[in-house]
PyMOL commands that place a pseudoatom at each C-alpha (Angstrom):
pseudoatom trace, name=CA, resn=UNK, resi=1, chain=A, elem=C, hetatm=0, pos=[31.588, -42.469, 43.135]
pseudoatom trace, name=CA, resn=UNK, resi=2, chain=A, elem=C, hetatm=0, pos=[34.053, -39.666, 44.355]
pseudoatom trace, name=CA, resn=UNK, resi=3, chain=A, elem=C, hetatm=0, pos=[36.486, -38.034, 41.981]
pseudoatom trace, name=CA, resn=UNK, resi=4, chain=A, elem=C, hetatm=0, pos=[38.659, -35.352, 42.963]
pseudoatom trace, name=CA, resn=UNK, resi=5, chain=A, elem=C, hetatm=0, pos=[39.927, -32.535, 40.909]
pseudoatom trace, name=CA, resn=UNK, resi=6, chain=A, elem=C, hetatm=0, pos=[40.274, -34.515, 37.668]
pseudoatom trace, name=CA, resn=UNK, resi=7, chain=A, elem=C, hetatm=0, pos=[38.962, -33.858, 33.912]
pseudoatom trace, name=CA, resn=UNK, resi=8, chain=A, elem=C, hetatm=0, pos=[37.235, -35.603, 30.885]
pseudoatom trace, name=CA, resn=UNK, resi=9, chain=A, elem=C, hetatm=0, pos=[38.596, -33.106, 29.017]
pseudoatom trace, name=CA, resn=UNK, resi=10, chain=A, elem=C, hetatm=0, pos=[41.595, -33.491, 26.074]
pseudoatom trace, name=CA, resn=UNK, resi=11, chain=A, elem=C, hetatm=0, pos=[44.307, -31.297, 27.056]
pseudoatom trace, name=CA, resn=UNK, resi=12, chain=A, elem=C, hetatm=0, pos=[44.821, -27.805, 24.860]
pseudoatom trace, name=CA, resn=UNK, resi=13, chain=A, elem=C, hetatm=0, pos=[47.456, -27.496, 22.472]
pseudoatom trace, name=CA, resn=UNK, resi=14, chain=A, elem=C, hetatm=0, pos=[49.107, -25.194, 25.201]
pseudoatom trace, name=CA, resn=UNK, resi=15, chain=A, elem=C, hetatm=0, pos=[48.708, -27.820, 28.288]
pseudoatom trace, name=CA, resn=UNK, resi=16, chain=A, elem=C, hetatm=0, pos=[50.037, -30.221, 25.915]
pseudoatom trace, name=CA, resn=UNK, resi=17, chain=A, elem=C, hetatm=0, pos=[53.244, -28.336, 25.114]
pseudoatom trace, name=CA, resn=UNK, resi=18, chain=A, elem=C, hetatm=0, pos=[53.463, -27.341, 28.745]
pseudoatom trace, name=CA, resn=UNK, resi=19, chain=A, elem=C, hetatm=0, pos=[52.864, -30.757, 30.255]
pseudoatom trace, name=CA, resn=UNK, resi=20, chain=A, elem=C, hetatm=0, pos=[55.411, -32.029, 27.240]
pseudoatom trace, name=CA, resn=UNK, resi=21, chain=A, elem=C, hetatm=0, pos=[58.156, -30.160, 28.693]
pseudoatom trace, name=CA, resn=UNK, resi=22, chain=A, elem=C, hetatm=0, pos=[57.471, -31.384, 32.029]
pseudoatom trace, name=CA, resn=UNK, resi=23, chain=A, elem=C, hetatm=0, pos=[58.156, -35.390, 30.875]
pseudoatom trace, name=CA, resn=UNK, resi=24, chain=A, elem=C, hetatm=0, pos=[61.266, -33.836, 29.143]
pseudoatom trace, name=CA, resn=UNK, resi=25, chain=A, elem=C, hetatm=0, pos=[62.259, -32.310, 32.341]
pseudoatom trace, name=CA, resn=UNK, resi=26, chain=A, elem=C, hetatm=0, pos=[60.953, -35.357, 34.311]
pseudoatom trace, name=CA, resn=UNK, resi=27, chain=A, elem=C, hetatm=0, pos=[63.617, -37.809, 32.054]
pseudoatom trace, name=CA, resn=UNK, resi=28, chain=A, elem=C, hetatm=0, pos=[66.619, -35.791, 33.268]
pseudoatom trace, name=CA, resn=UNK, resi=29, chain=A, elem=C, hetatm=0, pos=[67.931, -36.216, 36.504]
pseudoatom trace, name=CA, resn=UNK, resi=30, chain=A, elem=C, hetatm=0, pos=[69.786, -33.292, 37.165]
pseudoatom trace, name=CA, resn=UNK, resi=31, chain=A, elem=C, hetatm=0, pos=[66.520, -30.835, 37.224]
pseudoatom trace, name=CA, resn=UNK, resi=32, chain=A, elem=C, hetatm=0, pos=[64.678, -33.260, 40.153]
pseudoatom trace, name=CA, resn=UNK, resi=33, chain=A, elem=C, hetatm=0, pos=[65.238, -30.482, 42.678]
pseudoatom trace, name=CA, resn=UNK, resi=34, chain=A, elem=C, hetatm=0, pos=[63.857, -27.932, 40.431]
pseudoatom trace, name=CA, resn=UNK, resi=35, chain=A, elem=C, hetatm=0, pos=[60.905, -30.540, 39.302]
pseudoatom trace, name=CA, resn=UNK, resi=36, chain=A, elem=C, hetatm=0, pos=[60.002, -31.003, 42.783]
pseudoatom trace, name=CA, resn=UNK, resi=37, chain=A, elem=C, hetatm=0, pos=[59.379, -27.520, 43.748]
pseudoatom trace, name=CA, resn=UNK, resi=38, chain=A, elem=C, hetatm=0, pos=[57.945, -26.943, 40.462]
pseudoatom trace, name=CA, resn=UNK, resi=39, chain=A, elem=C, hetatm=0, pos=[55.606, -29.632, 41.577]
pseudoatom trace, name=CA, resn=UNK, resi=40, chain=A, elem=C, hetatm=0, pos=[54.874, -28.781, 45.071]
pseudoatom trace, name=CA, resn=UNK, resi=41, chain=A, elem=C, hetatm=0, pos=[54.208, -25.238, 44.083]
pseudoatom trace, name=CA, resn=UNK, resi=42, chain=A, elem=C, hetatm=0, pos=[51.561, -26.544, 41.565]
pseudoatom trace, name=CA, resn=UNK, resi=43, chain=A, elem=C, hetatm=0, pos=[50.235, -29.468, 43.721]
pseudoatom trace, name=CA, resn=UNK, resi=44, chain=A, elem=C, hetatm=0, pos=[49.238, -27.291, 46.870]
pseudoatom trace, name=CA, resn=UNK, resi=45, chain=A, elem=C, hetatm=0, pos=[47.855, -24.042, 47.710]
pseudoatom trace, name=CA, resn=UNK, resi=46, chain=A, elem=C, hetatm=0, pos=[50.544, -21.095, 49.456]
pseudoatom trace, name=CA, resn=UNK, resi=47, chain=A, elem=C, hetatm=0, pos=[48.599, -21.769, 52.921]
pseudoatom trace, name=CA, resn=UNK, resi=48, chain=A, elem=C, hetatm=0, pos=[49.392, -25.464, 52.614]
pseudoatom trace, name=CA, resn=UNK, resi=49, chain=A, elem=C, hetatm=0, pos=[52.844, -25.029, 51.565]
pseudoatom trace, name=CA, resn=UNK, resi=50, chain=A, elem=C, hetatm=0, pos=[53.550, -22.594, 54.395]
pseudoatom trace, name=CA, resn=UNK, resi=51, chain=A, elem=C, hetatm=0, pos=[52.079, -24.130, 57.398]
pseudoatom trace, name=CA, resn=UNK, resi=52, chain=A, elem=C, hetatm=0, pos=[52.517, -27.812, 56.032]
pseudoatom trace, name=CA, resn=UNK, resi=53, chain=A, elem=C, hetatm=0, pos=[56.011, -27.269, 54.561]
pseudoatom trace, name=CA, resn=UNK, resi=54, chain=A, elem=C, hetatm=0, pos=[56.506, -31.788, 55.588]
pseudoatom trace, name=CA, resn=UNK, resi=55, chain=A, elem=C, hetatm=0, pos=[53.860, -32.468, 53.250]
pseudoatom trace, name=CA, resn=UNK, resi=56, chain=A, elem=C, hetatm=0, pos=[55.714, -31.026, 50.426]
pseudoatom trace, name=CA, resn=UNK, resi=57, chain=A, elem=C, hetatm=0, pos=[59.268, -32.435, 51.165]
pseudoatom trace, name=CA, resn=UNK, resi=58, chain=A, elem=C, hetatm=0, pos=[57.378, -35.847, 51.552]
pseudoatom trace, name=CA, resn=UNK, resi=59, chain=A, elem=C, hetatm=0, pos=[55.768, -36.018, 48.563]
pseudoatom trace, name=CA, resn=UNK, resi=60, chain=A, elem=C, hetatm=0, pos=[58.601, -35.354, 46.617]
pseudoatom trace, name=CA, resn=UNK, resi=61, chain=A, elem=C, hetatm=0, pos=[60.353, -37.943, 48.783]
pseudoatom trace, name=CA, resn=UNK, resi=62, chain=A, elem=C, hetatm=0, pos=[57.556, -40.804, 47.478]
pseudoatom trace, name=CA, resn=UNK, resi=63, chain=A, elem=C, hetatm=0, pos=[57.740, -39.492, 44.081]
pseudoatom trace, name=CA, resn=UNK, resi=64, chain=A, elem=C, hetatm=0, pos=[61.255, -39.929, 44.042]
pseudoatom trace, name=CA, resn=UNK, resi=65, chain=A, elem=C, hetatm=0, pos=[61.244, -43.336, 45.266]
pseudoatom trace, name=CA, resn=UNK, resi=66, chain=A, elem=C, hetatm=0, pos=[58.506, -43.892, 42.069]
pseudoatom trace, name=CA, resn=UNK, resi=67, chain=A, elem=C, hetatm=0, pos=[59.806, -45.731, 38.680]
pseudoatom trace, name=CA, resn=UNK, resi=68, chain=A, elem=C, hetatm=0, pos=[60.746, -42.364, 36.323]
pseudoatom trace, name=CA, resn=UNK, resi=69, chain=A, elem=C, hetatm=0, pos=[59.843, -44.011, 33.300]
pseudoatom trace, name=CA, resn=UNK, resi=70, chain=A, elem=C, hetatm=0, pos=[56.330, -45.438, 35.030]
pseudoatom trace, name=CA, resn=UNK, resi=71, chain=A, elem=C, hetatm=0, pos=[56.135, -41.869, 36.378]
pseudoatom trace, name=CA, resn=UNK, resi=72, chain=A, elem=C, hetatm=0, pos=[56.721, -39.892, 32.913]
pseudoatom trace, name=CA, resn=UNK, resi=73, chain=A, elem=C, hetatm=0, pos=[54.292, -42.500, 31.105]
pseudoatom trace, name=CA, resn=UNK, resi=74, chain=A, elem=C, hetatm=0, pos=[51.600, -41.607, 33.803]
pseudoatom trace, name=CA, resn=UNK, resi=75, chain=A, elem=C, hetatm=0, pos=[52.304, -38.019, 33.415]
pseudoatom trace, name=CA, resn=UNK, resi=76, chain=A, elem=C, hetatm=0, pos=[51.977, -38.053, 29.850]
pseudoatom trace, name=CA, resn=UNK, resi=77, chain=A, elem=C, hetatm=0, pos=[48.766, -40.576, 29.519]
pseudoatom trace, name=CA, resn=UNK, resi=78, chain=A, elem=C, hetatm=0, pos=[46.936, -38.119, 31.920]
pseudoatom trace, name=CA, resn=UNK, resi=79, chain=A, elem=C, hetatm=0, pos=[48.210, -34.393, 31.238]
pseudoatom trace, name=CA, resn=UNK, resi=80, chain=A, elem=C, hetatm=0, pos=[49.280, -34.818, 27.361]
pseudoatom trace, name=CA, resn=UNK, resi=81, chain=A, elem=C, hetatm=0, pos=[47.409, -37.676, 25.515]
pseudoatom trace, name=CA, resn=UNK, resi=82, chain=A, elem=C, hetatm=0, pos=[44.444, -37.771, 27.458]
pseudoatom trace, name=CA, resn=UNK, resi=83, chain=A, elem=C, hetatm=0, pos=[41.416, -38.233, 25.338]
pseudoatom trace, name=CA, resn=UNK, resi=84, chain=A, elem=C, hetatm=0, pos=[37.367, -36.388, 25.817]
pseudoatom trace, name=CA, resn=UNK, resi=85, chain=A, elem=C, hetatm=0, pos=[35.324, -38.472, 27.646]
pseudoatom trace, name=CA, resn=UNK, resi=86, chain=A, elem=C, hetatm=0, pos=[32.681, -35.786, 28.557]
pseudoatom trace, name=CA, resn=UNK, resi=87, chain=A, elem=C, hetatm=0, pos=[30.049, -36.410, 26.254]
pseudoatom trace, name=CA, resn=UNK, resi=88, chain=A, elem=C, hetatm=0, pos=[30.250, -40.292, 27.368]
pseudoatom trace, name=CA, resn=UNK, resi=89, chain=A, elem=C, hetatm=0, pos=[29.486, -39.121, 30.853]
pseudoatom trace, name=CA, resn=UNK, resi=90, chain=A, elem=C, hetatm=0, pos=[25.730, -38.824, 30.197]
pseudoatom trace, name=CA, resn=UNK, resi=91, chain=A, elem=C, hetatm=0, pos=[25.850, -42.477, 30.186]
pseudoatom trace, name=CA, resn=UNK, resi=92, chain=A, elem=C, hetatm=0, pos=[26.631, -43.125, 33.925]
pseudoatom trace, name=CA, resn=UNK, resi=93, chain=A, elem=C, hetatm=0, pos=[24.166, -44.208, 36.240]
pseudoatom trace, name=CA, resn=UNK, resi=94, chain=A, elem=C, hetatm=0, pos=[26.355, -43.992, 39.163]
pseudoatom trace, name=CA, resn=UNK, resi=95, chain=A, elem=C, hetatm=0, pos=[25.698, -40.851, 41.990]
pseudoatom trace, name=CA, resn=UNK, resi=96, chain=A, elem=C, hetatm=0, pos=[29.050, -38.923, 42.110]
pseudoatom trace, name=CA, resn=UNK, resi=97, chain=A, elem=C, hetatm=0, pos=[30.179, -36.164, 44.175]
pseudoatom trace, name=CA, resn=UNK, resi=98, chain=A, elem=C, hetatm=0, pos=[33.102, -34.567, 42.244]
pseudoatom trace, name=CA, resn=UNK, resi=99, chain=A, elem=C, hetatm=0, pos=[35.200, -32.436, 44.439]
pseudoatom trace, name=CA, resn=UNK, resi=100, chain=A, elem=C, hetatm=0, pos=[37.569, -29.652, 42.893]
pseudoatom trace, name=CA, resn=UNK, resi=101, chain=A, elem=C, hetatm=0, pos=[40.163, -27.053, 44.937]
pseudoatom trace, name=CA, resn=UNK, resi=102, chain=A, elem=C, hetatm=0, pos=[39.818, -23.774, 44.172]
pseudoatom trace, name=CA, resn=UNK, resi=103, chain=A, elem=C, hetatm=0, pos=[43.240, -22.625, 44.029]
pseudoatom trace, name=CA, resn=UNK, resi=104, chain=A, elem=C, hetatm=0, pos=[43.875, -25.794, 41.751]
pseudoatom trace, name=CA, resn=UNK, resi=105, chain=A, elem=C, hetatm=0, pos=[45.824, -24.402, 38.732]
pseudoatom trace, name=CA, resn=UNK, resi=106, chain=A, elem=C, hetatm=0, pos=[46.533, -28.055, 37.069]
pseudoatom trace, name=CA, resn=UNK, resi=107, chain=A, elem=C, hetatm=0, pos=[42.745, -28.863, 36.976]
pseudoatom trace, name=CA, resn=UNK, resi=108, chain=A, elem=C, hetatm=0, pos=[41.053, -25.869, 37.733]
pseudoatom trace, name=CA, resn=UNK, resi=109, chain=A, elem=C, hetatm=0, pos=[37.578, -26.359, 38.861]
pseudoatom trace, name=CA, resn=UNK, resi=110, chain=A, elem=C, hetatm=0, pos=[35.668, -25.543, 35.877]
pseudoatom trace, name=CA, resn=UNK, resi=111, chain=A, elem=C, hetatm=0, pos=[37.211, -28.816, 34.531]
pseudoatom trace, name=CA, resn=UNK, resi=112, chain=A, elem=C, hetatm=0, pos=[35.335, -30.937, 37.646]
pseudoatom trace, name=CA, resn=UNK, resi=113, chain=A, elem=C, hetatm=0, pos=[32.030, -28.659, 37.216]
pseudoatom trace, name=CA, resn=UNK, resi=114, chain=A, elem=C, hetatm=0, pos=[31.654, -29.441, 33.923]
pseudoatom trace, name=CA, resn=UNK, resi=115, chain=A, elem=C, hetatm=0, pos=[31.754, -33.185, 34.959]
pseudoatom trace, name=CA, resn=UNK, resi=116, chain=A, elem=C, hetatm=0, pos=[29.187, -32.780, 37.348]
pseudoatom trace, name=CA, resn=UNK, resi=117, chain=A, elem=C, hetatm=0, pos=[27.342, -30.998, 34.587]
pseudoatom trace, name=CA, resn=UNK, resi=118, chain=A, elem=C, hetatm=0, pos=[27.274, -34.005, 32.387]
pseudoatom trace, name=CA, resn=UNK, resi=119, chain=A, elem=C, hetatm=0, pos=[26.836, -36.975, 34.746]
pseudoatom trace, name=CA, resn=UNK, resi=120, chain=A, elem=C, hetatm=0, pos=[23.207, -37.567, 35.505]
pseudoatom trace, name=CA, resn=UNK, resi=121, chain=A, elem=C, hetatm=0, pos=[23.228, -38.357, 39.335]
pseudoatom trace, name=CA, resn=UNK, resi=122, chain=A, elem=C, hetatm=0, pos=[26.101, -35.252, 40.794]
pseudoatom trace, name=CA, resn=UNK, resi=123, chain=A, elem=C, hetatm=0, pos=[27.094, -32.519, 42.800]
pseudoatom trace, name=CA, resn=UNK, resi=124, chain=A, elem=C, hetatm=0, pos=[29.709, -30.553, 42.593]
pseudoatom trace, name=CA, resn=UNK, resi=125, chain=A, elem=C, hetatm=0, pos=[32.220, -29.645, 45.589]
pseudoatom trace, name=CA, resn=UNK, resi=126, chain=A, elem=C, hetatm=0, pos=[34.848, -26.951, 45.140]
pseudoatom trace, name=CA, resn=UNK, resi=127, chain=A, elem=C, hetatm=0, pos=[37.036, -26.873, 48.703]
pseudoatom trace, name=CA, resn=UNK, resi=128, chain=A, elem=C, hetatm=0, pos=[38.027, -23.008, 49.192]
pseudoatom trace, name=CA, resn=UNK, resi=129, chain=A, elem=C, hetatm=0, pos=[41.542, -22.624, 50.242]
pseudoatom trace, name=CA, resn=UNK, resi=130, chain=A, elem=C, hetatm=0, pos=[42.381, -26.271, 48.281]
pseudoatom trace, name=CA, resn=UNK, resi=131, chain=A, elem=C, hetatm=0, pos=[44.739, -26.882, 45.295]
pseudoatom trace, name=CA, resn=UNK, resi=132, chain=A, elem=C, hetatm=0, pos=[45.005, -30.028, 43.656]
pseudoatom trace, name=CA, resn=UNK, resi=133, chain=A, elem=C, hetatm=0, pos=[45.618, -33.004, 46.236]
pseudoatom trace, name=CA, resn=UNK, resi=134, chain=A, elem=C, hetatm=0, pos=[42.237, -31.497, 48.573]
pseudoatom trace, name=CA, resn=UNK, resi=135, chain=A, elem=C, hetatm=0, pos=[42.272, -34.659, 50.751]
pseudoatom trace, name=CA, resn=UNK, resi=136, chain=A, elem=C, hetatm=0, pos=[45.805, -33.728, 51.913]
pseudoatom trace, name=CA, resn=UNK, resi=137, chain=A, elem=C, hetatm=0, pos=[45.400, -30.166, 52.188]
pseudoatom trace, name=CA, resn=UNK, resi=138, chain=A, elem=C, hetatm=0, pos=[41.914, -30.696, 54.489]
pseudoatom trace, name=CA, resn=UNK, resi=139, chain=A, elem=C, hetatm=0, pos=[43.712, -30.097, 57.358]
pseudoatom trace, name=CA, resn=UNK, resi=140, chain=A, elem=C, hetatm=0, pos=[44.665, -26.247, 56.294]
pseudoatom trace, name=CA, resn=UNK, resi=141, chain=A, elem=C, hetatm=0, pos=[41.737, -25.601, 54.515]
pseudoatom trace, name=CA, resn=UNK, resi=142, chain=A, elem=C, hetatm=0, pos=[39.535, -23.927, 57.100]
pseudoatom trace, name=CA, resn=UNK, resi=143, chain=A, elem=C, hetatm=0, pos=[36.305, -24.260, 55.158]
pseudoatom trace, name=CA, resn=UNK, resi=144, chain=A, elem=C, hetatm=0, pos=[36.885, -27.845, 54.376]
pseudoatom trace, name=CA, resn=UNK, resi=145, chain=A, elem=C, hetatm=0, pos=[34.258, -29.093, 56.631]
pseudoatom trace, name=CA, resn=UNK, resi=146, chain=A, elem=C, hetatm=0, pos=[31.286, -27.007, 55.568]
pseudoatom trace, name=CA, resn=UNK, resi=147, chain=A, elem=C, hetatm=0, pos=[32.859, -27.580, 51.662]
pseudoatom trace, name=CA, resn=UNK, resi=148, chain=A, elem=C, hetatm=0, pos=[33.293, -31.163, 51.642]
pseudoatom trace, name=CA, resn=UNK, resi=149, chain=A, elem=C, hetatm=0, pos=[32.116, -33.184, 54.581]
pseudoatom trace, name=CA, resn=UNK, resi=150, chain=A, elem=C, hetatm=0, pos=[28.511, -31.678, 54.768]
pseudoatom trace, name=CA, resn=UNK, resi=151, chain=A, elem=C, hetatm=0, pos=[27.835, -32.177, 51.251]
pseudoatom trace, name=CA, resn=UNK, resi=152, chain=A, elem=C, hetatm=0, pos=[29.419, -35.932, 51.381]
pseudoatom trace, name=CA, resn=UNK, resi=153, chain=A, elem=C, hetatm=0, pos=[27.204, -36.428, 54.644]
pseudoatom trace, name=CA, resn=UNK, resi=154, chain=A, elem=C, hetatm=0, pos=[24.035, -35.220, 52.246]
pseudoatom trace, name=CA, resn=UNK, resi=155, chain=A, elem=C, hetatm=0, pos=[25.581, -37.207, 49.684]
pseudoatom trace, name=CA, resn=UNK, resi=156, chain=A, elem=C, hetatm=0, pos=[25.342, -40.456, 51.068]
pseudoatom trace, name=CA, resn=UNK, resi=157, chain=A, elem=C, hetatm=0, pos=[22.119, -39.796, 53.408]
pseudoatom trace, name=CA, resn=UNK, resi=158, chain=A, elem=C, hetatm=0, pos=[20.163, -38.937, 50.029]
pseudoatom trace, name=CA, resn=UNK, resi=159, chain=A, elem=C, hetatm=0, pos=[21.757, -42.287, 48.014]
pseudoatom trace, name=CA, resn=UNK, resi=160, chain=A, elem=C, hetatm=0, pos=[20.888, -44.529, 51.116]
pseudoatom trace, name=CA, resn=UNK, resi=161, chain=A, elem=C, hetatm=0, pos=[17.564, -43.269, 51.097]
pseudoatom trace, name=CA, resn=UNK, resi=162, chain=A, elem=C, hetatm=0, pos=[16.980, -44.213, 47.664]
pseudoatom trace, name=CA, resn=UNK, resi=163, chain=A, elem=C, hetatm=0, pos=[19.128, -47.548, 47.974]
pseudoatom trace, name=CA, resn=UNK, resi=164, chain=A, elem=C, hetatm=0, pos=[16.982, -49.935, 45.717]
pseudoatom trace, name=CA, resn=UNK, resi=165, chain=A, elem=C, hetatm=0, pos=[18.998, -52.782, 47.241]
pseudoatom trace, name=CA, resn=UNK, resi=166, chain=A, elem=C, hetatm=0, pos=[17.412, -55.490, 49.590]
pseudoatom trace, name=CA, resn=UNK, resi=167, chain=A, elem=C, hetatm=0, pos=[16.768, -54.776, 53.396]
pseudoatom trace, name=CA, resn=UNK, resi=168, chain=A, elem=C, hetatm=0, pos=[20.410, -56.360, 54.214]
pseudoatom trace, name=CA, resn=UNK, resi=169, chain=A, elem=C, hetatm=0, pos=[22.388, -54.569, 51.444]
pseudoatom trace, name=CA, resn=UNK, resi=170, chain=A, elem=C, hetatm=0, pos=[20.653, -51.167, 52.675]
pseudoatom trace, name=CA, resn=UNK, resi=171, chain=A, elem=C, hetatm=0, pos=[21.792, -51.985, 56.155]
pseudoatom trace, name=CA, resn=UNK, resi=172, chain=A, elem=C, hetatm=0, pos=[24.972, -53.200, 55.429]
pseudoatom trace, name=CA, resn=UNK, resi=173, chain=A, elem=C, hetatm=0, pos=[25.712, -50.032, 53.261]
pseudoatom trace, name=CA, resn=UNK, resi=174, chain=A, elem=C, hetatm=0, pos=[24.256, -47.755, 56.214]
pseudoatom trace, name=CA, resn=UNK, resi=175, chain=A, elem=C, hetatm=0, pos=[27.205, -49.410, 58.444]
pseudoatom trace, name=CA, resn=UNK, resi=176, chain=A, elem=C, hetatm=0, pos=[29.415, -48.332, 56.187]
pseudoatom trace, name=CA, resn=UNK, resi=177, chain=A, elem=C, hetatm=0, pos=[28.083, -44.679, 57.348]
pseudoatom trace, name=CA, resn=UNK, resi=178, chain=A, elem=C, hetatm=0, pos=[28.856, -42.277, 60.613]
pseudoatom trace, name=CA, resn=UNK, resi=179, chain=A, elem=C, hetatm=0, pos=[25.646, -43.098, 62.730]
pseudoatom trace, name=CA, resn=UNK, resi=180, chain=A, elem=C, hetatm=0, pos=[26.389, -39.048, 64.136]
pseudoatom trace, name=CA, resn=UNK, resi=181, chain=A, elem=C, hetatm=0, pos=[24.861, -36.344, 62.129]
pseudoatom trace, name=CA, resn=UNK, resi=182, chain=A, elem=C, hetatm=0, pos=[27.581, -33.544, 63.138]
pseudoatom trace, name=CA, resn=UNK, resi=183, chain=A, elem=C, hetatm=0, pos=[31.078, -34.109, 62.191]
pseudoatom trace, name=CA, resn=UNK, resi=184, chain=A, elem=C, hetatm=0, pos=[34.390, -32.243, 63.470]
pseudoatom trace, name=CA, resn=UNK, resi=185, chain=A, elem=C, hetatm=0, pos=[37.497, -31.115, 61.870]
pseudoatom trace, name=CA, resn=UNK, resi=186, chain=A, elem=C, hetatm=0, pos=[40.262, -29.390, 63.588]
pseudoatom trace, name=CA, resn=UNK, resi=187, chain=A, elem=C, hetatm=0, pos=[37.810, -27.738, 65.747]
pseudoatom trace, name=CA, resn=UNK, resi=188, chain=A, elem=C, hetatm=0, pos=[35.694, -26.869, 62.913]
pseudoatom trace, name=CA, resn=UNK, resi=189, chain=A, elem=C, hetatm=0, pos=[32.026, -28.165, 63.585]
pseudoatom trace, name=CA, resn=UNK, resi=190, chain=A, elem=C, hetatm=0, pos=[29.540, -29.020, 60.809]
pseudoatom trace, name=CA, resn=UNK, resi=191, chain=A, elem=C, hetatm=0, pos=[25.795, -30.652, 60.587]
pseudoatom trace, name=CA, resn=UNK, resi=192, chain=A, elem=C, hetatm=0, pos=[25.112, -31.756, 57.270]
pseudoatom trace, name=CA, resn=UNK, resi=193, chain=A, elem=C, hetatm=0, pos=[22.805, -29.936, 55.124]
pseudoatom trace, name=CA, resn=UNK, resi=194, chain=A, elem=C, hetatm=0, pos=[20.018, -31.600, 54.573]
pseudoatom trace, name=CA, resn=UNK, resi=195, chain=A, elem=C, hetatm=0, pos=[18.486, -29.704, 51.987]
pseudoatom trace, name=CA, resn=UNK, resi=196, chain=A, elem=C, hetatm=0, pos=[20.693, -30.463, 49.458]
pseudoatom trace, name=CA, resn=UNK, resi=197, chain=A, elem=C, hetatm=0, pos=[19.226, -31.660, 46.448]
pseudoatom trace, name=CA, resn=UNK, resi=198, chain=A, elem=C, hetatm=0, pos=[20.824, -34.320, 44.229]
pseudoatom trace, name=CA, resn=UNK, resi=199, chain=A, elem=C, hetatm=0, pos=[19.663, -34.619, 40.573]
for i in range(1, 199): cmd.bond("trace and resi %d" % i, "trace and resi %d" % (i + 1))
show_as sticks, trace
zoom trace
């Protein structure tokens, strides 16, 4: 399992009133211009925003083209009324890597670390130069590689390695796999690190 920059937390009273405001301002029309670069400006970090400027005006495009009122509920479940789940977490068996941004100011990373801290089988990720949509913002994030892919890479070598499954699950789930050990990002090259350890 793989979750980016998310929380089992319940919101604080102030994220509540702050994310409250934002499905009032959501409902009316008139402020979707200032909405949107509200949102971009939260979303991604400066360096994405500058040299990807596209991704910004294209995600507000899509959100546009979203139902509001499916789009304000969604908002609300997961920034306002959003239950603790953490203590629950203890209870999964599945391996996760949980990835965070570190310029992420709507989940900042302690939110994902303290996931990582309660699930059993995980590692935690934080992508320097990331805010909170990482997988869109690998591109500009020059450690992205080393951040993310490495650890993934070690990720998935350690769980097939300890794949309980019979012989044709475990191959079947190594084809899902890169058979090369190095990977490469926008010039960026990167050999796994083997030695990372997964609890």
């Amino acid at each position: 399992m793989v979750l980016f920059n998310t929380t089992a937390e319940s919101a604080t009273p102030f994220d509540r009133a702050k994310n409250t405001l934002l499905t009032w301002m959501l409902a009316i029309g008139a402020l979707d211009k200032v909405v949107d670069r509200m949102n971009v400006s939260l979303i991604f970090s400066p360096e994405t925003r500058r040299s990807k400027a596209e991704l910004g005006a294209e995600l507000s495009r899509n959100f546009r083209s979203w139902n509001r009122r499916a789009v304000i509920n969604t908002v609300r479940a997961v920034l306002v009324d959003r239950d603790s789940t953490l203590d629950a977490l203890r209870n999964v068996k599945a391996p996760a890597l949980v990835v965070s941004g570190q310029e992420d100011t709507i989940l900042p990373s302690p939110h994902s670390r303290r996931i990582a801290e309660q699930l059993p089988k995980a590692r935690h990720v934080e992508v320097p130069g990331a805010a909170h949509l990482v997988p869109l913002e690998a591109s500009v994030c020059k450690g992205f590689a080393a951040a993310l892919i490495c650890p993934a890479n070690a990720f998935l070598d350690h769980e097939l390695r300890s794949f309980k499954g019979n012989g044709f699950l475990r191959k079947r789930a190594a084809a899902l796999r890169p058979e090369h050990s190095v990977f490469t990002l926008k010039g960026t090259e990167c050999v796994p690190c083997r030695a990372t350890r997964y609890r």
